[in-house]
C-alpha positions in Angstrom: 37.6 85.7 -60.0 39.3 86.7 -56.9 38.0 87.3 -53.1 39.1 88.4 -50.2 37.9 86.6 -46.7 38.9 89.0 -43.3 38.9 87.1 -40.1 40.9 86.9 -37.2 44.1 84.7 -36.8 42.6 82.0 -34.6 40.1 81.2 -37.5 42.7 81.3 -39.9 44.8 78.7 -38.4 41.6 76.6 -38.1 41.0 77.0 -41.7 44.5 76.0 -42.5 45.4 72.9 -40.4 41.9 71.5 -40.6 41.5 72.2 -44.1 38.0 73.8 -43.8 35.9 77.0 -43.2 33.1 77.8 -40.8 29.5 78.6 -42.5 27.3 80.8 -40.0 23.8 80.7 -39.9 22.1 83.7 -41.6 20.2 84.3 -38.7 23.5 86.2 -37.0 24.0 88.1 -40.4 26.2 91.5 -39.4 23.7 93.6 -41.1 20.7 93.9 -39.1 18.9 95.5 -41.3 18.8 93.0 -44.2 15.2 91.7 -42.5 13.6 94.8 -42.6 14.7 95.6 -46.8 13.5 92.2 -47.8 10.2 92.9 -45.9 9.7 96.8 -46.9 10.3 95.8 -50.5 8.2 92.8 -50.0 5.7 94.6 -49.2 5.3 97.7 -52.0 5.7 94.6 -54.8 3.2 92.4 -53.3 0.9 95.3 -52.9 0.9 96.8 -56.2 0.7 92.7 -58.2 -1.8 90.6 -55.5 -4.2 93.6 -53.4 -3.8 94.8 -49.8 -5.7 91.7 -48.2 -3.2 89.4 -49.8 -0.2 91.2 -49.2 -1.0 91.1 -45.0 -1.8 87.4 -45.5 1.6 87.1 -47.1 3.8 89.3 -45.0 2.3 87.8 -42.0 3.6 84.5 -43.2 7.0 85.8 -44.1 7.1 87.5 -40.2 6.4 83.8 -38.9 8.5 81.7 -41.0 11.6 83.3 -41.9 13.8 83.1 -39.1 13.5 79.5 -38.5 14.3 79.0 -42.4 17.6 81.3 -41.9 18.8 79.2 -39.4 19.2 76.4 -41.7 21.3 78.6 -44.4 24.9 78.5 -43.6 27.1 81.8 -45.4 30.6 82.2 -45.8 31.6 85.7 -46.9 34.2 87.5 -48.9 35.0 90.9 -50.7 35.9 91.7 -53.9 38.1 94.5 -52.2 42.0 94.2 -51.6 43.5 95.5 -48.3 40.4 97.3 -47.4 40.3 99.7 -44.3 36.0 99.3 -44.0 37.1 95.6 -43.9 39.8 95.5 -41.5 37.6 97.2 -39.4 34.8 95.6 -39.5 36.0 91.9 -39.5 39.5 92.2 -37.4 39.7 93.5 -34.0 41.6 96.6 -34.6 43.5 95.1 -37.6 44.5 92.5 -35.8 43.7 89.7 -38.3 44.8 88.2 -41.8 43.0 88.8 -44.9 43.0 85.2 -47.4 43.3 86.0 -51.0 41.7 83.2 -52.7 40.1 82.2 -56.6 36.9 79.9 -57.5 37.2 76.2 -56.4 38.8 77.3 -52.6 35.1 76.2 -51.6 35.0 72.5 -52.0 31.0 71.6 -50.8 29.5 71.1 -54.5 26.2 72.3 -53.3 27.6 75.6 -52.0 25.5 78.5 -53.9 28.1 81.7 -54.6 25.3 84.8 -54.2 26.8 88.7 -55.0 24.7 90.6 -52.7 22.6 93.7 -54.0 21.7 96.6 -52.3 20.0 99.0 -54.1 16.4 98.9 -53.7 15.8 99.0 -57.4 17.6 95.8 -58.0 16.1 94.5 -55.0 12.3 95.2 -56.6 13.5 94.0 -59.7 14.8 90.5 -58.0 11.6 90.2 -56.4 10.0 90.7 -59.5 11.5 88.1 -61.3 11.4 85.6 -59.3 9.5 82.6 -60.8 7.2 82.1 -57.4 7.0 85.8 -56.6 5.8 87.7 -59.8 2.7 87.8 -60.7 1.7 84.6 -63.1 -1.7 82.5 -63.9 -1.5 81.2 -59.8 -2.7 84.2 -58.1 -1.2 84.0 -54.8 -3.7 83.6 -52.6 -4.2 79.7 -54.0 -0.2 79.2 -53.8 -0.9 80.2 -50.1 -3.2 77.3 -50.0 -1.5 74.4 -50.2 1.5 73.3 -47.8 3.7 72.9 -51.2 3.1 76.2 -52.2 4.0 77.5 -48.8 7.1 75.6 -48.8 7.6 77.0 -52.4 6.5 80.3 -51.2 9.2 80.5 -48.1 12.0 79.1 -50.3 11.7 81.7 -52.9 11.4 84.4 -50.1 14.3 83.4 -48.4 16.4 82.7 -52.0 15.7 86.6 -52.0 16.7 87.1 -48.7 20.4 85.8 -48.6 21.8 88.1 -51.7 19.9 91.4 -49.9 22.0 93.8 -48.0 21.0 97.5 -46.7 22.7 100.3 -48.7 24.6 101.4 -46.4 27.0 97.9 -47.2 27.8 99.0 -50.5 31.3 99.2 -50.3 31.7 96.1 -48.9 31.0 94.7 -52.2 30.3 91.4 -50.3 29.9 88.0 -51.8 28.6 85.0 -49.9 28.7 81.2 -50.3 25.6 79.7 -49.0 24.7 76.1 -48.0 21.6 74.7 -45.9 22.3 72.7 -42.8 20.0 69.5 -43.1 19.9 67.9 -39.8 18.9 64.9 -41.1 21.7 64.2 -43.3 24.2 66.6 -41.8 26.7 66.0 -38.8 25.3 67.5 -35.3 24.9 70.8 -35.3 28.1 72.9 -33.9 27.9 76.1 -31.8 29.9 79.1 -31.1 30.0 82.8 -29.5 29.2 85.9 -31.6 28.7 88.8 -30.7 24.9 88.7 -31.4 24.8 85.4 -29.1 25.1 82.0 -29.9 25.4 81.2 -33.3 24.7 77.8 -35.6 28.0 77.2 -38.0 28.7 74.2 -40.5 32.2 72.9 -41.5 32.6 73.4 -45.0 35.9 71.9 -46.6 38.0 73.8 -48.8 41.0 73.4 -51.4 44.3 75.2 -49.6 45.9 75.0 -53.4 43.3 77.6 -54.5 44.7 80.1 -51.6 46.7 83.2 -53.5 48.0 84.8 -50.9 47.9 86.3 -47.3 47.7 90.2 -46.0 48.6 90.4 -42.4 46.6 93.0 -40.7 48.0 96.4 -40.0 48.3 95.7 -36.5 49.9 92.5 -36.4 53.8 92.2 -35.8 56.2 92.3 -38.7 57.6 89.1 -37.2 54.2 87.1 -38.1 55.4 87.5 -41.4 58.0 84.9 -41.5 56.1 82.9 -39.1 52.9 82.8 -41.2 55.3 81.6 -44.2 56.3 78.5 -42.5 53.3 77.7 -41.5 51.1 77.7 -44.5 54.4 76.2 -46.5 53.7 73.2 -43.8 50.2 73.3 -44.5 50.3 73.0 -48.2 49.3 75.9 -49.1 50.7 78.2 -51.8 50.6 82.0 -52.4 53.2 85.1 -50.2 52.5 86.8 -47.4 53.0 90.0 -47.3 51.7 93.2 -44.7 48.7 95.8 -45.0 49.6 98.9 -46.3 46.4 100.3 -44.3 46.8 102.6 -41.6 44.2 102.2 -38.6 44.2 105.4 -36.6 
């Protein structure tokens, strides 16, 4: 399978000479809204399978608990979408960036979940649904709520929700992510850096250049990046052309 990852040129060059890729912490996801579908879906599921009274009690634990979890998961995103004008848009500065055609295997952290989002609320019910520690079973849920392993449990399978939803509105994105969790006990210090929600957690992940397959220069960057961009991934090791967008950003 193939994937397209739109960023900017300064985090190219990073990826390229130091051979990895930043994972940013859920918490700064670009789609504000992703919150509020997990918890409105939440919500008419839980209702229907466990009872009002055990629905507050549960959404009232998600409320507290899920933004510290998202901190720890770290997401790397791509497309499935080629030269995409939505894209350019939304990850370049005014196509001023490089898209990084790539194939499975370019993420080299073995623990690294690949998630395709969903975003249609019937698929998200549904994914609710069958989740092992969400449906309804023999364990109603007011007795997995009892015990701080079934609270752990609990959270987890919330959140395992959580980092594949998406508001509709996304669609055509068609976004797929690679997530990892940050443990700070085994991990290296935590890293920081700007967004433009803030100050944002991120995790060095490293990759495999040889599973590169090609780079799009953005439709606002200089013809003469074309050559330079050659030499410099040909230095770097990696493989693949470069060639320009045949987007037009008006």
């Amino acid at each position: 399978m193939t994937y397209f990852h739109y960023t900017n040129i300064e985090s190219f060059f990073y990826m390229v000479t130091t051979k990895k890729a930043w994972f940013s912490s859920l918490a700064f996801m670009n789609d504000e809204m992703e919150g509020f579908d997990l918890k409105q879906v939440l919500e008419e599921v839980l209702h229907l399978k466990h009872g009002e009274e055990n629905c507050r009690r549960s959404l009232h634990l998600i409320e507290e608990t899920i933004n510290t979890y998202l901190r720890t998961q770290m997401s790397f995103s791509a497309s499935t979408l080629s030269d995409d004008i939505s894209q350019w848009r939304a990850y370049t500065q005014l196509g001023l960036g490089i898209c990084i055609e790539f194939e499975d295997g370019f993420i080299r952290q073995g623990d690294a979940r690949k998630i395709e989002c969903i975003y249609d609320k019937e698929e998200k019910r549904q994914a609710i649904v069958n989740n092992r520690s969400l449906k309804a079973n023999d364990m109603t849920i007011e007795s997995l709520l009892d015990t701080h392993d079934g609270i752990r449990e609990y959270v987890e399978s919330i959140i395992n929700s959580l980092v594949s939803f998406k508001n509709a509105s996304f669609k055509p994105e068609k976004e797929v992510r690679w997530i990892t969790i940050n443990q700070a006990i085994t991990d290296k210090p935590t890293k920081f850096r700007p967004h433009r929600l803030g100050l944002t957690t991120y995790k060095e992940v490293p990759i495999y250049l040889e599973y590169e397959q090609s780079i799009t220069i953005g439709p606002q960057v200089p013809d003469q990046n074309l050559k330079s961009i050659e030499d410099f991934i040909i230095k770097n090791g990696c493989s693949g052309s470069v060639t320009k967008s045949k987007v037009t950003l008006r």
